[in-house]
C-alpha positions in Angstrom: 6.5 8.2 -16.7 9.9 9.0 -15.1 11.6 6.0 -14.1 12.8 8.1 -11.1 9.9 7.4 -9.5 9.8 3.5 -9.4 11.2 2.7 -6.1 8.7 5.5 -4.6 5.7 3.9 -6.5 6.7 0.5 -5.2 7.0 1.8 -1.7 3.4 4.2 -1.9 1.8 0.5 -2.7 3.2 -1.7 0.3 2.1 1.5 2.4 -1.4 1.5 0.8 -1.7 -2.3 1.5 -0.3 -1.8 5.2 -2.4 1.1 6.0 -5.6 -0.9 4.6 -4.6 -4.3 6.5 -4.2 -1.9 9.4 -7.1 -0.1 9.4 -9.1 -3.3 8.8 -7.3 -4.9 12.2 -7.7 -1.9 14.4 -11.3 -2.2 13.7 -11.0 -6.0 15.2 -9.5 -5.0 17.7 -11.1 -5.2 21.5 -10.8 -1.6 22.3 -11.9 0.1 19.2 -11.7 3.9 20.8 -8.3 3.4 21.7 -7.4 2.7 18.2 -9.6 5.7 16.8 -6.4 8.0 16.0 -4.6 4.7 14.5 -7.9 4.2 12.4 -8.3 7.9 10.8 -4.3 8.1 10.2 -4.4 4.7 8.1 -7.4 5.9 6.3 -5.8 9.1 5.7 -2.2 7.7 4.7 -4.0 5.0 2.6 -6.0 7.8 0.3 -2.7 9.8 0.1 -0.2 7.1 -1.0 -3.5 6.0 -3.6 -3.2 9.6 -4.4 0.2 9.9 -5.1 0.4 7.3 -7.1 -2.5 8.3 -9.5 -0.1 12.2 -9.6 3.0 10.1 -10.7 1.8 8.0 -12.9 -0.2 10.8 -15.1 2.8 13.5 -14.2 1.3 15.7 -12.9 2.7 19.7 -12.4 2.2 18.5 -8.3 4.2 15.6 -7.9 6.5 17.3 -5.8 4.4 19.0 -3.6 1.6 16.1 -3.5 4.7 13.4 -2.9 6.4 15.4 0.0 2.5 16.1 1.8 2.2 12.2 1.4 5.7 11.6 3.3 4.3 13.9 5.9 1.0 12.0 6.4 3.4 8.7 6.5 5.0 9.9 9.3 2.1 11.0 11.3 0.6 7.6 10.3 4.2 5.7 11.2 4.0 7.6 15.1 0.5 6.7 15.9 0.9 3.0 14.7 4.2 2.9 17.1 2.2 3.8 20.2 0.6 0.3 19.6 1.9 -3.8 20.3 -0.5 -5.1 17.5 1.8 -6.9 14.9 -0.1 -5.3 12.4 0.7 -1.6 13.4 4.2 -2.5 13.5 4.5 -3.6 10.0 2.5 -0.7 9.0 4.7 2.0 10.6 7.9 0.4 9.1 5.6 0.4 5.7 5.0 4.3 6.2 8.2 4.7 7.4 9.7 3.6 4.3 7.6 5.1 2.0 7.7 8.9 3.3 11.5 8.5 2.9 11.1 7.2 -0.9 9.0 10.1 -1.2 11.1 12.6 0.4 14.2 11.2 -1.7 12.3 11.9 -5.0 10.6 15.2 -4.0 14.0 16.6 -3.0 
């Protein structure tokens, strides 16, 4: 595997593990339907980032492309968890946040 992508691999885990730890919270939380949006988005930034990494790590002809539509779903993902004061969506945000920029510096 190209050691270029380290950093991003690193970065596509914490975000898996935040969007998980999120998406288990949200579905704690008191008002469940306000946190619907916040639910699907972690669900769907977790699967990516798993994604991503299984494409980088058996280099894949798609890395690129796969890489860059992961850094987009982190930072739909990183939006909606803004729009919320739960500790947890704050730390996941800054999670996504981080990893759609590793992504976007190795897709470039």
């Amino acid at each position: 595997m190209n050691t270029k992508y380290e950093e991003c691999l690193k970065m596509l885990q914490e975000c898996l593990e935040a969007c998980n730890t999120c998406f288990d919270a949200c579905l704690k939380e008191e008002n469940v339907k306000m946190m619907a949006e916040c639910i699907r988005l972690d669900r769907e930034c977790a699967d990516v980032c798993a994604f991503a990494v299984q494409v980088i790590t058996r280099n894949s002809p798609f890395t690129n492309q796969i890489i860059d539509l992961c850094a987009d779903i982190c930072e739909r993902c990183a939006q909606e968890c803004t729009k919320h004061e739960h500790e947890h969506c704050k730390r996941c945000a800054e999670a996504c946040r981080k990893c759609a920029e590793a992504c976007r510096e190795v897709a470039a």
